[in-house]
N, C-alpha and C positions, 0 to 999 in steps of 0.2 A: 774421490776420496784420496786421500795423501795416505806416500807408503812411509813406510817408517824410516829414518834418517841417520846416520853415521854420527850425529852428536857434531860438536863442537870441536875444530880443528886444532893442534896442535901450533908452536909458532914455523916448522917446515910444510905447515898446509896439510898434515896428513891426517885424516879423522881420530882422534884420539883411542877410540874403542878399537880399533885395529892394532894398537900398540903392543896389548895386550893377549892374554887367552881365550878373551870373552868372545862367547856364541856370538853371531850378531845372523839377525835373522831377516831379507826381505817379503813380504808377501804384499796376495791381493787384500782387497779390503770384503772380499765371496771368500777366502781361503782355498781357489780352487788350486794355487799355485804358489810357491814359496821356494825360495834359495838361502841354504843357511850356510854361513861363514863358519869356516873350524878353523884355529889356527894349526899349525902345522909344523912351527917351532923354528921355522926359517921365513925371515921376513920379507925376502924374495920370492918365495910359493905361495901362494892362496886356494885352500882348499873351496870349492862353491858345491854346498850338496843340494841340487834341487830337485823338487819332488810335486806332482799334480800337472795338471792339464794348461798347455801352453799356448795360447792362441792370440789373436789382435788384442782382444781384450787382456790379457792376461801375461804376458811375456814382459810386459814390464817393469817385473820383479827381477827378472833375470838382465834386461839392460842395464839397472840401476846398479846391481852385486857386479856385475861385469867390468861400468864405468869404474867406480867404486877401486878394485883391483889394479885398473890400470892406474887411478890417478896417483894409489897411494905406487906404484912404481913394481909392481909387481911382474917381476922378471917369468915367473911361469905359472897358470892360471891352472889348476886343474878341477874339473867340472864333473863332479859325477852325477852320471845322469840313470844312474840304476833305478831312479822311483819315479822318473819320468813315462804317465801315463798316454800324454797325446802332445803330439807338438807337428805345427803348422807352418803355413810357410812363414811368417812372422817368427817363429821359432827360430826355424833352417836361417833369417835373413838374422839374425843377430850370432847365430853362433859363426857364422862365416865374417861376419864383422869384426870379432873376436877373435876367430883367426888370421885375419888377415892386418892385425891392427898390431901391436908393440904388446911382446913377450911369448912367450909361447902357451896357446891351448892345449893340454891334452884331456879330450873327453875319459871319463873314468865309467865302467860298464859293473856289469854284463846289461848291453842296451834292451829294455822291451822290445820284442818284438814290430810296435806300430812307429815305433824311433826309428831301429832298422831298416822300417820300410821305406821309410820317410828320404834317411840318404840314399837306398836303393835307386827308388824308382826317380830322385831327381839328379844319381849319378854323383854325387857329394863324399859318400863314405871316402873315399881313397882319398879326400881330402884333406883328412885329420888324421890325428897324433890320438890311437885310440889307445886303450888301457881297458884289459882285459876286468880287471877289479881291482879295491885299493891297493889290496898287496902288490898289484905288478907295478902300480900308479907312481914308486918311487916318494912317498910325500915329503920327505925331508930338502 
């Protein structure tokens, strides 16, 4: 099933609905997983708040919101991942794709515990640019 789409681009290529304040939201087509766009009031940040269970099946809400961000030129990604209930190594392989890709990631917490475990035990956490919660997260 088709997730849901950034609309119709502007004439600089950037999705139009991004221009703006508007929510924009990706999910599965199960709802086990969703990333919702908040604007942030600077056009270089992208806030991504994603929430539910992330796995092969399912993390391709978060690729989408991810690409998404970079195309429209998004100098710093911030990702909060406080309602993230399970995520997998298809998870861990996109958010590292994302960091290591054009702007800066910073994951946005207090992470679940089964997230934590996640960079723990694959060695990853020291990786990233974490943020304690939105407050610390800087969003503007």
């Amino acid at each position: 099933m088709p997730m849901t789409s950034p609309g119709p681009a502007s004439d600089d290529g950037r999705p139009d609905v991004f221009r703006s304040s508007v929510r924009r939201t990706y999910r599965t087509p199960d709802g086990c997983a969703r990333v919702q766009y908040e604007a942030t009031g600077s056009a270089s940040t992208w806030l991504l708040c994603a929430s539910g269970e992330f796995d092969g099946d399912t993390v391709r809400a978060l690729r989408e919101a991810l690409a998404d961000a970079r195309d429209a030129g998004a100098e710093r990604i911030l990702l909060d991942l406080s309602r993230v209930t399970f995520g997998d190594s298809s998870f861990l392989h996109e958010l590292l794709k994302a960091h290591y890709g054009p702007g800066r990631l910073v994951l946005v917490g207090p992470l679940g515990s089964q997230v934590r475990r996640l960079f723990e035990l694959t060695g990853t956490l020291r990786l990233f640019h974490v943020a304690l919660d939105r407050g610390s997260a800087d969003l503007a």
